[in-house]
N, C-alpha and C positions, 0 to 999 in steps of 0.2 A: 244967366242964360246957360251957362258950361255946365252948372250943376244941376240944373233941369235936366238939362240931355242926357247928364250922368245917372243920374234914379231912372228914368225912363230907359234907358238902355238896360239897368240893371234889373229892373220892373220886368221887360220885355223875356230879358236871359233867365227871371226864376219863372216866371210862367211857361219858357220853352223845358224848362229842368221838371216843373212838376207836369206836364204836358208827356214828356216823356219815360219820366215813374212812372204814373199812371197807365201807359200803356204798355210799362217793361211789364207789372203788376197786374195786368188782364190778359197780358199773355200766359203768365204765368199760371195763375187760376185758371186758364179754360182750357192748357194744355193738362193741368192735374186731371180738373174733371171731365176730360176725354181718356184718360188712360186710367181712371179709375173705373168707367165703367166699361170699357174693354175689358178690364183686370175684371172687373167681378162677373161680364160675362162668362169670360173664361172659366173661371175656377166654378161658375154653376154648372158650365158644361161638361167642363173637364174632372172635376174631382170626384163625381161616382161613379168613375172610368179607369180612378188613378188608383191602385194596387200591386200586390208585387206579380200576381203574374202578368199583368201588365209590362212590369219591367224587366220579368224573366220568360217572357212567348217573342217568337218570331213575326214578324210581319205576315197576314193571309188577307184570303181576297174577304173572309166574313170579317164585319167590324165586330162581332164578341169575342171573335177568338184574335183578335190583332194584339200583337205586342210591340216594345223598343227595344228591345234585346239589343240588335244587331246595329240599328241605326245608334244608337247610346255607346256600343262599344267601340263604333267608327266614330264615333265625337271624340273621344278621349283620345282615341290612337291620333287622330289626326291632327289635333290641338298640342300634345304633347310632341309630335315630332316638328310642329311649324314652331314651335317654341325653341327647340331645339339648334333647328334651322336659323331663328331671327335674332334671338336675343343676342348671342355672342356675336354676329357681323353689324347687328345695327348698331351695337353699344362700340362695337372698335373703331366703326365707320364714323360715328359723330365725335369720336374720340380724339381721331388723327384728323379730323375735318378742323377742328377747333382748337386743337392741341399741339400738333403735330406739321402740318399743313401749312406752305407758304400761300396767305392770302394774294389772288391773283386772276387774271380774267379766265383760267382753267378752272381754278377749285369754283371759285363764283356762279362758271357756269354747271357746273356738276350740282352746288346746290341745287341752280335751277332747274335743274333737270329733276333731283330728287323733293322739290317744293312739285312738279307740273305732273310728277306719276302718281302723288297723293291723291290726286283726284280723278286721274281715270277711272272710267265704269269698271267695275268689276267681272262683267261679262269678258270684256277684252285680254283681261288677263286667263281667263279659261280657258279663250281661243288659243294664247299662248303657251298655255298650259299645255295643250291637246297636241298641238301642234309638235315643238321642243321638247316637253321630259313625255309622252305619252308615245307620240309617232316617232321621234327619233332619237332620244337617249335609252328610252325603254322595249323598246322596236310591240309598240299597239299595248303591251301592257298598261291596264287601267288600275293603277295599285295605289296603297296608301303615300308614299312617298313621290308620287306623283302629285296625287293632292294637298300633301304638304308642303310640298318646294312652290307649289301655284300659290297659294295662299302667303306664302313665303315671300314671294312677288308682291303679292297685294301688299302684305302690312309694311313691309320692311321700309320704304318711306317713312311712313308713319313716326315706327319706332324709331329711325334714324332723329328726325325734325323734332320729336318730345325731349331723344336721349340731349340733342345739340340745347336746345332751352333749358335742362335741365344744367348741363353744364358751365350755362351763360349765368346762370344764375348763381353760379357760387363767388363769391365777394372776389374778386382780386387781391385783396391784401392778404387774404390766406394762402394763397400761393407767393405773393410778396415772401410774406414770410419763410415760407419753403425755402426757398431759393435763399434768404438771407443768411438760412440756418447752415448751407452749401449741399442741399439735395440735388438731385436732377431733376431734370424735365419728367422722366418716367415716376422717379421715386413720388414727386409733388404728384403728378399726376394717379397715383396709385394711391398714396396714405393721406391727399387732400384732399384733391377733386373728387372719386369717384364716393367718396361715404358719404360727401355732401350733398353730391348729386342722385344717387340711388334710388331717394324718396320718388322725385320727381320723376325720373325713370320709371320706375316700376308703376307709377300712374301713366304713362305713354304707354308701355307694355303689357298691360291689363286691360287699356281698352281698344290695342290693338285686335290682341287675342278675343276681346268680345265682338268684336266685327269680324273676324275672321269665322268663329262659332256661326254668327247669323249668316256668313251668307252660302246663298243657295245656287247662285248661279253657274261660279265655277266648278262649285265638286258636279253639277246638271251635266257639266261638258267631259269631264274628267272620266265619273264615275256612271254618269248615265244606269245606276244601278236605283230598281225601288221597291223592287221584292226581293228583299234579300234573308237567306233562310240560316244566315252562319254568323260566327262572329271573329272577326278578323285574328289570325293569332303569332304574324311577321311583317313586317312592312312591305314584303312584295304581296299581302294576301289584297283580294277587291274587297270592295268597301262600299257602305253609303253612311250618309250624317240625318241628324236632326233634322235642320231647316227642310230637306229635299224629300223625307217622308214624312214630313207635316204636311208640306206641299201637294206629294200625289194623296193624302186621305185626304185634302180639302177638296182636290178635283177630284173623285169620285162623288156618284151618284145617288148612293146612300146617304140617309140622313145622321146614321148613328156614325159613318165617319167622320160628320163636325167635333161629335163629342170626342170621338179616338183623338183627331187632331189641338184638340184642348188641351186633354191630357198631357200631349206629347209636347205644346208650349208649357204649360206649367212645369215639366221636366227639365226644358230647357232654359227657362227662367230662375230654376232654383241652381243649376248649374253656373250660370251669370254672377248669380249670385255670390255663391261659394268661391269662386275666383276673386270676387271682388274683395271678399269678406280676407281673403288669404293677403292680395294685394295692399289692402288696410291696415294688414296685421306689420308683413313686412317694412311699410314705410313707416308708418309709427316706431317700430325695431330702431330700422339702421335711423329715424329725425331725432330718435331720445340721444341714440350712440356720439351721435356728429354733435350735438349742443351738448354733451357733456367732455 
């Protein structure tokens, strides 16, 4: 009787296990063949659009003459100073959280705090963007470093919660060791933990930085710029990004701004890319360094 019930339960648990492959598995598939044929609308729309002066003309009101000049060289500027901004406070932040940090109902709640801002909307942090470094650190200036430090906002959770798993994850006995050798807290923490943990880091912080690339809503509040005829060349200069003049070609009412706005995803997808491609490189780097 015992062991009847035993196969039958065991019976019941592989059919819940292939029950749900099978629908990890068709997720899977329908999610490719939806963004594959996204992706190839795009690149029919977008790629006999896609040329250098494309890359090198200013934004206008005709879609022949529309370029990414200006919105391309706002990606960069802006990407590069939220990088700037994030990495060095979210890596000391999960550093001394983990590290450093008497565990207790303070720091606990600080997690939680930095677990519940992960997932605010993005627009909220624009408001606060607009608000704090726009209206009163910058007194109305709308500049890059405004749009930086908001975005700054948005990921730095992020990058904190990846850096802290990243460090969770390095063995304990390798710092055992440390300490047995009589390094410090710092010393272990410097020539242990962080080569160990770097890989994983720099996957948190790449796909920070790709969320922070796509979104449109806060640089909308910040920069509220989408004919923009310059290319930024200080952090106090104004600015617009990618997402938000993809955005205004897809709301206008020409038809050949679809195609402009292809183009301009396909630019910012090879961007994605190339970050990632860089982030790939890096962790391979320092996961060869650390196992050998």
């Amino acid at each position: 009787m015992i062991t009847s019930r035993k196969a039958k339960s065991k019976k019941i648990r592989q059919i819940k296990e292939t029950f749900f492959l099978y629908v990890f598995l068709s997720s899977v598939v329908i999610g490719i063949l939806a963004l594959s044929v996204l992706l190839i609308d795009v690149l029919i729309d977008g790629l006999p659009f896609l040329n250098w002066d494309f890359l090198t003309k200013y934004a206008s009101r005709k879609p022949l003459n529309s370029g990414i000049l200006a919105p391309l060289a706002g990606t960069v500027w802006v990407v590069l100073l939220t990088a700037i901004f994030t990495v060095p406070v979210g890596i000391a932040t999960a550093i001394y959280l983990e590290e450093f940090a008497k565990k207790g109902r303070f720091i606990r709640l600080v997690e939680l705090n930095i677990s519940n801002l992960a997932g605010v909307p993005s627009v909220i942090y624009g408001l606060l963007g607009l608000a704090v470094f726009v209206q009163f650190l910058f007194d109305g200036s709308r500049n890059l470093i405004s749009g930086a430090l908001t975005l700054t906002l948005l990921i730095l959770p992020i990058v904190i919660i990846a850096s802290q798993e990243a460090i969770k994850a390095v063995p304990s006995s390798f710092k055992d060791a440390g300490y047995a050798m009589g390094a410090t807290r710092w010393q272990v923490v410097k020539n242990v933990v962080l080569p160990q943990a770097i890989p994983g880091m720099m996957s948190g912080i790449i796909l920070a930085l790709s969320r922070a690339i796509g979104e449109a809503a806060p640089i909308l509040m910040i920069s509220s710029l989408v004919w923009v005829t310059f290319v930024p060349t200080t952090p106090n200069s104004k600015f617009t990004v990618l997402p938000l003049q993809i955005y205004t070609w897809v709301s206008q009412p020409q038809e050949d701004f679809r195609s402009i706005a292809a183009a301009g995803i396909i630019v910012l997808l090879v961007i994605l890319l190339i970050m990632n491609s860089i982030a790939v490189k890096i962790r391979n780097k320092y996961q060869q360094r650390s196992e050998q």
